[in-house]
C-alpha positions as CSV (number, residue, x, y, z in Angstrom):
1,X,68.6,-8.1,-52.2
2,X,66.0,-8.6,-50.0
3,X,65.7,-5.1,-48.9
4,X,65.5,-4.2,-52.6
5,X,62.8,-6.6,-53.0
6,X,60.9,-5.3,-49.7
7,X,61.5,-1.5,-50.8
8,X,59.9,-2.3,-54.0
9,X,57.5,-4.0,-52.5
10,X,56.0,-1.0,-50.4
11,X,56.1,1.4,-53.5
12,X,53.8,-1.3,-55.2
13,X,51.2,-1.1,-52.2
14,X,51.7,2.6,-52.0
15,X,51.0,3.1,-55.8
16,X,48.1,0.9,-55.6
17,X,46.4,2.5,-53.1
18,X,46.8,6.1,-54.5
19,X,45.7,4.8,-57.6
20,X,42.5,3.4,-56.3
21,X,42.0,6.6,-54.3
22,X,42.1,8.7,-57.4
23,X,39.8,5.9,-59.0
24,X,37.2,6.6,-56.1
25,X,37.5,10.7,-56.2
26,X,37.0,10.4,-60.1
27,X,33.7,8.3,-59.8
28,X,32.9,10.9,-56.7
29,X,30.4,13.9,-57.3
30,X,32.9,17.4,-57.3
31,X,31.4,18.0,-54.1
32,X,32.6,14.9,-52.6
33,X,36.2,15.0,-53.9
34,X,36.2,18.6,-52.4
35,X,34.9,16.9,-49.0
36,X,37.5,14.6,-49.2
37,X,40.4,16.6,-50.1
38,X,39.2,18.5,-47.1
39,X,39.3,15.6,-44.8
40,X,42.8,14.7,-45.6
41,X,43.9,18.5,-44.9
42,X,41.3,19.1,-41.7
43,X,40.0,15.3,-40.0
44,X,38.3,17.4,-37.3
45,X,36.6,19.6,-39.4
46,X,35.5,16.9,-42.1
47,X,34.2,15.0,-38.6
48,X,32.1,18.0,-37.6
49,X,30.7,18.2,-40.9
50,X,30.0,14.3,-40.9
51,X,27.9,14.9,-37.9
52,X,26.1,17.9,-38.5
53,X,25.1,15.7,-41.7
54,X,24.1,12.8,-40.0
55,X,22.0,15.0,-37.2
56,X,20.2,17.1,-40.4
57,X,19.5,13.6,-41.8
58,X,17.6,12.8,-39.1
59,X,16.1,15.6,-38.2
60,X,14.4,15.2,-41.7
61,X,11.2,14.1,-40.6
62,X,7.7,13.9,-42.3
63,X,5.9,16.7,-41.7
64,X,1.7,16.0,-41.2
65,X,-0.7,17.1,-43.3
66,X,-1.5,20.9,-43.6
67,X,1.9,21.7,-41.6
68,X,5.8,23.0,-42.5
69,X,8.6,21.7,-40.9
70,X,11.8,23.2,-40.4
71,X,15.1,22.0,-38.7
72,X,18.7,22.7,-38.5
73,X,21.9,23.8,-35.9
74,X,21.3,26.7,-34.0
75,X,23.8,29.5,-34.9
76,X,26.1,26.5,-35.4
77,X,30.0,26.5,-35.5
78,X,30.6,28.3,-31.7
79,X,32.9,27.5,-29.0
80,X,31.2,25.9,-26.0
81,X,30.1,28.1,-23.1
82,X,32.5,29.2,-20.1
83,X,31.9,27.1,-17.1
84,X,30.9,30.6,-15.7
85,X,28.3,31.0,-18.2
86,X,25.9,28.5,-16.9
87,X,24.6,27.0,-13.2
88,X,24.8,23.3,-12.8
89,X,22.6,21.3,-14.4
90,X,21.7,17.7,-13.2
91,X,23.1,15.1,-16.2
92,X,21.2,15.7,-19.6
93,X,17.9,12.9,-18.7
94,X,16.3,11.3,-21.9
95,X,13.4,13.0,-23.0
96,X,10.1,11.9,-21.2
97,X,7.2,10.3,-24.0
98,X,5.3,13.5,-23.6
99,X,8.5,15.2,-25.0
100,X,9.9,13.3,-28.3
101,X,13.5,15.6,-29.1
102,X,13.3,17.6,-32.4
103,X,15.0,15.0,-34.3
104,X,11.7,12.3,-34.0
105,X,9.0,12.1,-36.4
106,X,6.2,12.2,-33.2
107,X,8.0,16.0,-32.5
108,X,4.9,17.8,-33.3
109,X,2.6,15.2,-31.3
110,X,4.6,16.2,-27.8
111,X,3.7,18.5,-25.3
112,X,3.9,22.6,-25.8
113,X,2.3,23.6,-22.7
114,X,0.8,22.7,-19.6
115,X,4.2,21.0,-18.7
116,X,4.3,19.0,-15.3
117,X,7.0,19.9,-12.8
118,X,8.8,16.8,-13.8
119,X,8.6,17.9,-17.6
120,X,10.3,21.1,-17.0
121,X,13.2,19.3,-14.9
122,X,13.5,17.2,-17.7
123,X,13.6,20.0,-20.3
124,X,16.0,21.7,-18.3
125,X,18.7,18.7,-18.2
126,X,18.6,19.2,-21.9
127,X,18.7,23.4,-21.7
128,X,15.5,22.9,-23.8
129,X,12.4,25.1,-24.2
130,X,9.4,23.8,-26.4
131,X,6.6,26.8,-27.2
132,X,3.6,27.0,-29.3
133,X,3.0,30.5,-30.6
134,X,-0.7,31.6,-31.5
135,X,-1.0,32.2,-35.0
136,X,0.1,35.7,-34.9
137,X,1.1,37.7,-37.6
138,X,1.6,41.7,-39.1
139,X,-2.7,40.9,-39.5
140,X,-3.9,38.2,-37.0
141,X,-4.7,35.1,-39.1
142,X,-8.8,35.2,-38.3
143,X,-10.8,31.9,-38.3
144,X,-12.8,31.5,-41.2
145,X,-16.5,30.4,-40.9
146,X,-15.7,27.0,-42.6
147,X,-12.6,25.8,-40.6
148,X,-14.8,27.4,-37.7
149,X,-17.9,25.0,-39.1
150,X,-14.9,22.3,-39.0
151,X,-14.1,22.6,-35.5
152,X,-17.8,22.4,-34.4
153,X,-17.2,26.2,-32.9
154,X,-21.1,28.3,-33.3
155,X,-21.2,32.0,-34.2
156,X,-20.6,33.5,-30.6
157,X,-17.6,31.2,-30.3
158,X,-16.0,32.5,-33.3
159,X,-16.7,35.7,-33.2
160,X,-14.9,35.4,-29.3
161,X,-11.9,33.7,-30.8
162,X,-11.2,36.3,-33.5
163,X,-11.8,39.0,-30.9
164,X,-9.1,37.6,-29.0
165,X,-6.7,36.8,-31.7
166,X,-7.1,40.4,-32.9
167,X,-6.4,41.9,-29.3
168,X,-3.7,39.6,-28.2
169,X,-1.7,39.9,-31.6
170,X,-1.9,43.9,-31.4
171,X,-0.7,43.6,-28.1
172,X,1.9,41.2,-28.7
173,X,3.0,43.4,-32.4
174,X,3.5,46.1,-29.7
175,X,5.7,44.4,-27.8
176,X,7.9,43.1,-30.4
177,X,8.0,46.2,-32.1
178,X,9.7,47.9,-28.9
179,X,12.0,45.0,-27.9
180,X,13.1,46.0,-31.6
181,X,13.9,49.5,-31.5
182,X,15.5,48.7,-28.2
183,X,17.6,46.4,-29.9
184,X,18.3,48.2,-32.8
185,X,17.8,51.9,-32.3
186,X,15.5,52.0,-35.3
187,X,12.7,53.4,-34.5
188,X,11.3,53.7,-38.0
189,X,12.3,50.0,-38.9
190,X,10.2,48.9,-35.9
191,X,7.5,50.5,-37.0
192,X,7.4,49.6,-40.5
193,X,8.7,46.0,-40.5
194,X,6.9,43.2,-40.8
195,X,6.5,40.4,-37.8
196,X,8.8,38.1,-39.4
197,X,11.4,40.7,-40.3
198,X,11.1,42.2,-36.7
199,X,11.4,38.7,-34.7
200,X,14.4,37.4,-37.4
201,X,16.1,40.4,-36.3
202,X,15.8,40.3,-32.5
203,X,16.8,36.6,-32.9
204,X,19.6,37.7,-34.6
205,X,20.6,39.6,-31.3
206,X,20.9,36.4,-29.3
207,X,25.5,36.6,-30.2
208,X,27.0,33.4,-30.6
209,X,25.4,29.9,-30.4
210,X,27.2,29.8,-26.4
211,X,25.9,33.2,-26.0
212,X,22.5,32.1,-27.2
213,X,22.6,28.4,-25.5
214,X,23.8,30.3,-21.8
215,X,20.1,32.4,-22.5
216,X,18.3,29.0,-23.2
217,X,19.9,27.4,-20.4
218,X,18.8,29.6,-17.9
219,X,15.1,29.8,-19.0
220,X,14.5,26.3,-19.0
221,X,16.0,26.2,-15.4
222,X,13.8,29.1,-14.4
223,X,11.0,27.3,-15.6
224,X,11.9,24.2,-13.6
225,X,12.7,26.2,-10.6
226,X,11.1,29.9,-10.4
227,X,13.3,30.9,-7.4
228,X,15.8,30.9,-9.8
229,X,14.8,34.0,-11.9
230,X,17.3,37.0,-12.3
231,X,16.5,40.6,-13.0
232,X,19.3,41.7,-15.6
233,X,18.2,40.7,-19.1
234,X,19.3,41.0,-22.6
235,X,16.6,42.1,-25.2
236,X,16.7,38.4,-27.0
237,X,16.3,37.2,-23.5
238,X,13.1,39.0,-22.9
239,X,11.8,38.5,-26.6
240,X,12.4,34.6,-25.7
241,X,10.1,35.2,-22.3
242,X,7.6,36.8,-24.6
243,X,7.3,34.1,-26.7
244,X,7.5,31.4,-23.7
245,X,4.3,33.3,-22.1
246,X,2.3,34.7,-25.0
247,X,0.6,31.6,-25.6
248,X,-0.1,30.4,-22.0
249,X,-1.6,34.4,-21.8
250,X,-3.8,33.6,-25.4
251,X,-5.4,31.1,-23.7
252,X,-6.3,32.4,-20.5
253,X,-8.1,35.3,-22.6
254,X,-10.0,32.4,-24.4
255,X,-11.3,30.8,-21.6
256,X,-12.5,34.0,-20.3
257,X,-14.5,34.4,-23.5
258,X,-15.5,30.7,-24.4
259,X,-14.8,28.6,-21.4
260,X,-11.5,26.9,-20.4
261,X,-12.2,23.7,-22.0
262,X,-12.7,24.8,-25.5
263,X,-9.7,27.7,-24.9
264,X,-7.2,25.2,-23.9
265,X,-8.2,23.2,-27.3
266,X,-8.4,26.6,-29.6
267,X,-5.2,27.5,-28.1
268,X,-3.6,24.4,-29.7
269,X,-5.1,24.2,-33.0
270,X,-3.2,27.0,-35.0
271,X,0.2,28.5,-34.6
272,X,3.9,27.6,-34.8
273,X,5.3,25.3,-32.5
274,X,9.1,25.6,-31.6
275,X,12.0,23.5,-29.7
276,X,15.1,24.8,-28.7
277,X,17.4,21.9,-27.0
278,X,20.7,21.3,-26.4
279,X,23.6,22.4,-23.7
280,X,26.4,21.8,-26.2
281,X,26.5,24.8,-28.8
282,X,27.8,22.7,-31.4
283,X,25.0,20.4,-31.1
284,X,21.9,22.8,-30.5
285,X,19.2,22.1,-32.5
286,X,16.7,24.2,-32.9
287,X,13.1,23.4,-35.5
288,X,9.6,25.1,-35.9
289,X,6.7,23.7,-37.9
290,X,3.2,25.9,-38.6
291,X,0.4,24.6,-37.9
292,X,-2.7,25.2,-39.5
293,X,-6.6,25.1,-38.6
C-alpha cells in the first residue's frame, strides 16, 4: 500500500510539472516555445545561443550623435583554431582605459592610432586590432565649406585636405580593386564594383571564423612585436594590412600639406572606426561605427 501511495504520488508531481510547463510555453511568444523545445532536444546549442544573446545585448550601445554603430559575432558558429594555427600569446590582459572592448558604450572614445608599445601588447593578449579608416569611398567624401567653417579650417587648409582625400582614396580604390581580382579572378567585377561591394567581398575571403581569428591573431602580435612579421600572405590578410596602415599613411600626407598638428586631428574627425577582438572564434566580436564631420 505504501508503494501504491508513493507511485501515485510521483505521477502527481510529474503531471504537475508538465502541466505547468505547457502553461508557460502557451503564455510564451512562438519564438520562445521553439527556443525551448530546442533546449530540451540540444542544452549546448540552446547555451550558445543564450550567450551570443547576452553578448549582442550588451554590445547594444548608444551610438553618439551624427554616428552609426554596428556590432555582432564575427563569422560566428566555427570550431576553435588548431593549436598549430597560432604562436603563444601571453594570458588575454584586461583592456587598458585607452582601449574600452567593443561591448562598452565609451568604444568610440578609445584609441584608434598612435598606440603605445604597451597598448599593442595589450591588444595582442586579446588578438585585437582597432583601426580608423579615412572616410574613403567609390567618390572621396570632400569636406564641405561649412563643416570646414565648423572645424575652424581657412581656404588653403581645405583645399589641402580634399587634395589629399581625393589622392589617397584613388590610391587606396586601386589597391582594393586588385586585392579583388586577385581574390576573385574577376577582373571586370573589380573594376566595376563599388568600395563596399569590393571590401564585403574580400572580407568574405577571410574562410572560417578560426581561419579569420588565426589572421587577426598574428597581426596584432606583429604589431606588438615587428620581428615577428612573415612573408607568405593570404589576400584578406593583406586587405587587413591595408586597412591597418592606410590611415596612419592619410595622415602623414596631411601633415605634409597642413602641418602635423592639425593632420593628426583631421585624420580623426571622419571615417569608420573598427575593432576586431577576440582569440576564441566563438566569441569574436567584431563592430564599426561611421563617423561623421
Amino acid at each position: 500500500m505504501n508503494k501504491l501511495l508513493a507511485m501515485l504520488a510521483l505521477l502527481l508531481v510529474a503531471g504537475g510539472a508538465y502541466w505547468f510547463g505547457r502553461r508557460a510555453q502557451d503564455h510564451a511568444s512562438p519564438a520562445t516555445a521553439v527556443e525551448a523545445s530546442r533546449a530540451v532536444r540540444d542544452p549546448e546549442r540552446a547555451s550558445a545561443r543564450a550567450t551570443e544573446a547576452a553578448v549582442a545585448e550588451r554590445a547594444q550601445t548608444t551610438p553618439r550623435p551624427g554616428a552609426h554603430a554596428a556590432t555582432g559575432g564575427l563569422l560566428e558558429g566555427a570550431s576553435q583554431p588548431s593549436e598549430a594555427t597560432g604562436a603563444s600569446l601571453a594570458p588575454s590582459q584586461a583592456p587598458l582605459p585607452s582601449l574600452p572592448p567593443p561591448t562598452s558604450e565609451h568604444w568610440a572614445e578609445g584609441k584608434f592610432s598612435g598606440f603605445t608599445s604597451d597598448e599593442l601588447r595589450n591588444q595582442a593578449s586579446r588578438c585585437e586590432l582597432r583601426w580608423q579608416l579615412p572616410p574613403f569611398g567609390s567618390s572621396p567624401q570632400l569636406l564641405s565649406h561649412e563643416a570646414a567653417s565648423q572645424l575652424g579650417l581657412s581656404d588653403p587648409e581645405l583645399a589641402g585636405y580634399n587634395r589629399v582625400l581625393a589622392s589617397e582614396n584613388d590610391r587606396y580604390l586601386s589597391q582594393v580593386r586588385a586585392l579583388y581580382a586577385e581574390a576573385t579572378g574577376d577582373d571586370k567585377g573589380a573594376q566595376s564594383l563599388d568600395l563596399r561591394q569590393l571590401t564585403d567581398g574580400l572580407r568574405n575571403t577571410a574562410g572560417d571564423a578560426a581561419d579569420a581569428v588565426a589572421v587577426h591573431r598574428g597581426l596584432a602580435e606583429e604589431r606588438a612585436n615587428p620581428s615577428a612579421a612573415r612573408s607568405d600572405r593570404s589576400v584578406y590578410e593583406r586587405f587587413l594590412q591595408l586597412q591597418l596602415a592606410v590611415g596612419d599613411r592619410f595622415e602623414h600626407a596631411l601633415s605634409d600639406e597642413v602641418g602635423a598638428r592639425l593632420g593628426k586631428e583631421l585624420r580623426e574627425q571622419a571615417g569608420p572606426r573598427f575593432t576586431a577582438t577576440g582569440c576564441d572564434p566563438k566569441q569574436s566580436l567584431y563592430r564599426s561605427e561611421r563617423l561623421h564631420p
